[in-house]
C-alpha positions as a printed Julia matrix, in Angstrom:
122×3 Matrix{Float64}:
 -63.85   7.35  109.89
 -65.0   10.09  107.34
 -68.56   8.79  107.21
 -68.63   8.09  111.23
 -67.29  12.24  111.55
 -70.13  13.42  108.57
 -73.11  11.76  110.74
 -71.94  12.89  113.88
 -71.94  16.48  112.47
 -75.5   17.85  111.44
 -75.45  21.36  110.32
 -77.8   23.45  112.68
 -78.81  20.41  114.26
 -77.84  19.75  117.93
 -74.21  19.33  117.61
 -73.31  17.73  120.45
 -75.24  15.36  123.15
 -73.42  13.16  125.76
 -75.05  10.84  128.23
 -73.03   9.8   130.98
 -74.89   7.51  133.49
 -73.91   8.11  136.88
 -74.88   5.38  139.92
 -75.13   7.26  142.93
 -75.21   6.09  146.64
 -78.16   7.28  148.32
 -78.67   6.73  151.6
 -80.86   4.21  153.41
 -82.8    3.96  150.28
 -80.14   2.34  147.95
 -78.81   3.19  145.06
 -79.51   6.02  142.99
 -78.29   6.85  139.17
 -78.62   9.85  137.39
 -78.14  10.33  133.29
 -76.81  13.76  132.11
 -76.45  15.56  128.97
 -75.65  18.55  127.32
 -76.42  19.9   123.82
 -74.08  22.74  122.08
 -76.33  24.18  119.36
 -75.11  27.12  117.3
 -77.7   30.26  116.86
 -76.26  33.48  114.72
 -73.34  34.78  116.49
 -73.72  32.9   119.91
 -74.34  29.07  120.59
 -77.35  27.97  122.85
 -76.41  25.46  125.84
 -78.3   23.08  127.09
 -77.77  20.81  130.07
 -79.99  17.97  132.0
 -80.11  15.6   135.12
 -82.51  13.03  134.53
 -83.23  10.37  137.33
 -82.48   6.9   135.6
 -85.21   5.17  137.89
 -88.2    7.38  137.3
 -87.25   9.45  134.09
 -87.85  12.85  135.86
 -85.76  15.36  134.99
 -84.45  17.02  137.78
 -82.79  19.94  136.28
 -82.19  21.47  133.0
 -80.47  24.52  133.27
 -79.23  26.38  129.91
 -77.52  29.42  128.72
 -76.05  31.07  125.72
 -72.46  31.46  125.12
 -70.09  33.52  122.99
 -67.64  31.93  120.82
 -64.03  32.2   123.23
 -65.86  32.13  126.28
 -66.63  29.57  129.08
 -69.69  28.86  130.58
 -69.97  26.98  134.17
 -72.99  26.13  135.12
 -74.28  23.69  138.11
 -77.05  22.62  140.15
 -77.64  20.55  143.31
 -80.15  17.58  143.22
 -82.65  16.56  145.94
 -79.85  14.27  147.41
 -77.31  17.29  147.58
 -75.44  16.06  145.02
 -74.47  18.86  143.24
 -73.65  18.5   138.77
 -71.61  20.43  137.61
 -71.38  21.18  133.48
 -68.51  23.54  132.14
 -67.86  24.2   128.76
 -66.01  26.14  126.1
 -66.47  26.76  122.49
 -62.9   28.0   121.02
 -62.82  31.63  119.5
 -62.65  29.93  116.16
 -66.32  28.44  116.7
 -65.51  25.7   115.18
 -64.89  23.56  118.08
 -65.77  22.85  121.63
 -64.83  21.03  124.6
 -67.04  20.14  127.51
 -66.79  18.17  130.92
 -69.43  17.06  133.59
 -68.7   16.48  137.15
 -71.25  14.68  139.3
 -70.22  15.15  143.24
 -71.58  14.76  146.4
 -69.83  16.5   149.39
 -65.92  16.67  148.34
 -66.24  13.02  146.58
 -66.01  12.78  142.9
 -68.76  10.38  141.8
 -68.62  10.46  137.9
 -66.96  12.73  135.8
 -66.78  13.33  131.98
 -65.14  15.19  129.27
 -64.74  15.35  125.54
 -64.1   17.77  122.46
 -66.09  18.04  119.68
 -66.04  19.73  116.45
 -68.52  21.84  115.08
């Protein structure tokens, strides 16, 4: 477990990145799926976020928004696709610093397609 938690953590590296595949009904056209991620990356006093839709069919990324956040603070960030289906990526990184805890929520109109969450340590 110790050697499983050691390579998981990387100091100054991206700390964490989760890919959650989500298959999406389209319309006529079929199916469509969607991978997301998000990276929590410390930098001096604040920690960088970073957040992308890719489409799992083409490879395009779709959207990548990011931010900065302050240790004790939540972020919420979101965007809506070409389909209207709208991802949306909130996070917190305790005061401590030393920890964080994330969830992503992939929707489209008032139904729930996929949806995510997990804690990490830092």
């Amino acid at each position: 477990m110790r050697k499983t938690r050691a390579r998981l953590i990387a100091p100054l590296a991206v700390i964490a990145v989760c890919s959650l595949f989500a298959g999406v009904a389209g319309g006529e056209g079929g199916d469509r799926g969607y991978s997301t991620e998000i990276s929590i990356q410390p930098k001096g006093d604040v920690f960088l976020l970073k957040a992308k839709v890719t489409d799992l069919a083409s490879g395009q990324v779709l959207a990548a928004p990011s931010g900065k956040l302050a240790a004790g603070v939540t972020s919420d960030m979101e965007t809506t696709l070409p389909d209207e289906t709208m991802v949306r990526f909130h996070t917190t990184v305790e005061s401590s610093g030393h920890a964080a805890s994330y969830s992503i929520t992939v929707e489209r109109g008032t139904r729930v397609l996929s949806s995510h969450s997990a804690k990490i340590v830092l």
